[in-house]
C-alpha positions in Angstrom: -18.2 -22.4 -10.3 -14.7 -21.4 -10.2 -12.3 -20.0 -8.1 -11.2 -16.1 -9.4 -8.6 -15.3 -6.1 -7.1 -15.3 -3.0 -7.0 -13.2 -0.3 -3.9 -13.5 2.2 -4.6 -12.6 5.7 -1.9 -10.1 7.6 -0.2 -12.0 10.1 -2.2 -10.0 13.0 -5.6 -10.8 11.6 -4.5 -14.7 11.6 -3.2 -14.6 15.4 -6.6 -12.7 15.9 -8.8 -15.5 14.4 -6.4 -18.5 16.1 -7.3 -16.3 19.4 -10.8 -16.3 18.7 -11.8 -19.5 16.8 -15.3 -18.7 17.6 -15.3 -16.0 15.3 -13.2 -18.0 12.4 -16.4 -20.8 12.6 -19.0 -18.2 12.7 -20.4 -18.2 9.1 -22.2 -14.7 9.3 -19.6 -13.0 10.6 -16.9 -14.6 8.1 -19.3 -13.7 5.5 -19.2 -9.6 6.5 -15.9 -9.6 6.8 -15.1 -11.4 3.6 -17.1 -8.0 1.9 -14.3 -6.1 2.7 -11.7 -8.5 2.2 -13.5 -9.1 -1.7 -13.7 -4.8 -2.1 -10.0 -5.4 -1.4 -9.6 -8.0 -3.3 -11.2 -6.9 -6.5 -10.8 -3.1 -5.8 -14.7 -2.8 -6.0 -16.5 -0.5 -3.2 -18.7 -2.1 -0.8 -21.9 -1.1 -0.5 -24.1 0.0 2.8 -25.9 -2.0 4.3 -29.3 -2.9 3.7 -28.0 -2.7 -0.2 -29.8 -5.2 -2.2 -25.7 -6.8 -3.2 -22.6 -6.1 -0.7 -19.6 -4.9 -3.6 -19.8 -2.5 -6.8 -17.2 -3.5 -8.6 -15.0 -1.6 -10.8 -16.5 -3.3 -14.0 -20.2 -2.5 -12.8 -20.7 -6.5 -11.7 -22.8 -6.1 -8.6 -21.3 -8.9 -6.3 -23.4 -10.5 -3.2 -20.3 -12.1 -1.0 -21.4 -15.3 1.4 -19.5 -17.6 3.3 -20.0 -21.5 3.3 -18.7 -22.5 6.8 -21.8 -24.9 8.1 -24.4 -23.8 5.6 -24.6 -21.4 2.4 -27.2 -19.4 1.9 -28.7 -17.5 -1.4 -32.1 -16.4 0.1 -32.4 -12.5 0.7 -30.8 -11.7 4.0 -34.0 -9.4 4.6 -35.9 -12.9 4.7 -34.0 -15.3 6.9 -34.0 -15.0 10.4 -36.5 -16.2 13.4 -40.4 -15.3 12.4 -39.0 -14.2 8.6 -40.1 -16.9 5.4 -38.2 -17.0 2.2 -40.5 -17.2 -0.7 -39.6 -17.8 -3.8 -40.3 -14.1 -5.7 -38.3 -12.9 -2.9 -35.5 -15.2 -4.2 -35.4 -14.3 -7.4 -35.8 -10.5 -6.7 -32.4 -11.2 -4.7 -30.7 -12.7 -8.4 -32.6 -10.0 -10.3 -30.8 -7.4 -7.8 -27.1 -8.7 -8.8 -24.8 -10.3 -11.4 -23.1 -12.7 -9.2 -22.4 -14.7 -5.9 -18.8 -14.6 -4.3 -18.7 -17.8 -1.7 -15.4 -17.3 0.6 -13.9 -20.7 1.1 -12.1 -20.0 5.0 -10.9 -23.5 5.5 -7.2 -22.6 5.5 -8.1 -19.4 7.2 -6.1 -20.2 10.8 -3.8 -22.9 9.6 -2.3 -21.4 6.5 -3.4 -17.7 6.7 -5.7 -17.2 3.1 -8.9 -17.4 2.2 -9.8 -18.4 -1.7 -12.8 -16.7 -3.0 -14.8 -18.7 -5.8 -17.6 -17.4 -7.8 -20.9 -18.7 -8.9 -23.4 -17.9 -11.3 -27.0 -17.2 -11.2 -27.5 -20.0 -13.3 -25.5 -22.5 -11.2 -27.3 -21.4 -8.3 -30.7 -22.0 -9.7 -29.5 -25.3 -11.0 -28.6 -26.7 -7.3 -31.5 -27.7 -6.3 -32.0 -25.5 -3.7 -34.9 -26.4 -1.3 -37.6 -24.0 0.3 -35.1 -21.8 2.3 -32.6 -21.5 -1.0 -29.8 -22.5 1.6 -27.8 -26.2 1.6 -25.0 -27.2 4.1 -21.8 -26.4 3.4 -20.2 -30.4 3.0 -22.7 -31.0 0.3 -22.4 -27.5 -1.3 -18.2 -28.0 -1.5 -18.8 -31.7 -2.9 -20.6 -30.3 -6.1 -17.8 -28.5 -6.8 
């Protein structure tokens, strides 16, 4: 895993977030947002939802973008939720579906104004030792990298 870039806020969307801290710690909203700040970013097109990855990118890499605030996730969004269960062919339908994982690292999102994205391969993933629900918390998922 690597970081590939940046993204610096514009100083209204920082006074936004430093208003509204809730939203800066909210990992699933953090992770929508970061979509378009990655099409941005990368100057891919991001895809509708329900799409089975969130950015095209200009290369053809089909890009699923997640955020890491309190947990990271890799499971299919379609299976996590109250009454949903991630199974493992559903997982690897999810990898099968794109070419990589973008995780947005926000931590210096209200104090400096940026957001670094990283990137992650299928392989890495599969190599974490991801549990039943394919998610781990966020303190142990930074520390292996």
């Amino acid at each position: 895993m690597k970081k590939i870039n940046t993204y610096k806020l514009e100083p209204c969307e920082v006074e936004y977030y430093n208003l509204h801290k809730d939203l800066a710690n909210d990992g699933r909203h953090i992770g929508r947002i970061a979509e378009d700040w990655w099409s941005e970013t990368s100057g891919g097109i991001r895809q509708p939802e329900n799409s089975p990855f969130d950015v095209l990118e200009t290369d053809g890499i089909r890009t699923e973008v997640r955020s890491a605030i309190r947990e990271v996730s890799f499971a299919p969004s379609k299976q996590t939720g109250y009454g949903r269960k991630v199974t493992e062919d559903g997982f690897i339908g999810k990898l099968d579906s794109l070419d990589r994982f973008i995780i947005v690292d926000s931590y210096n999102l209200l104090s400096e104004g940026y957001v670094d994205f990283w990137v992650i391969s299928k392989e890495e993933i599969l190599n974490l030792g991801l549990g039943k629900t394919k998610k781990m918390a966020a303190k142990k998922f930074w520390s292996n990298i």
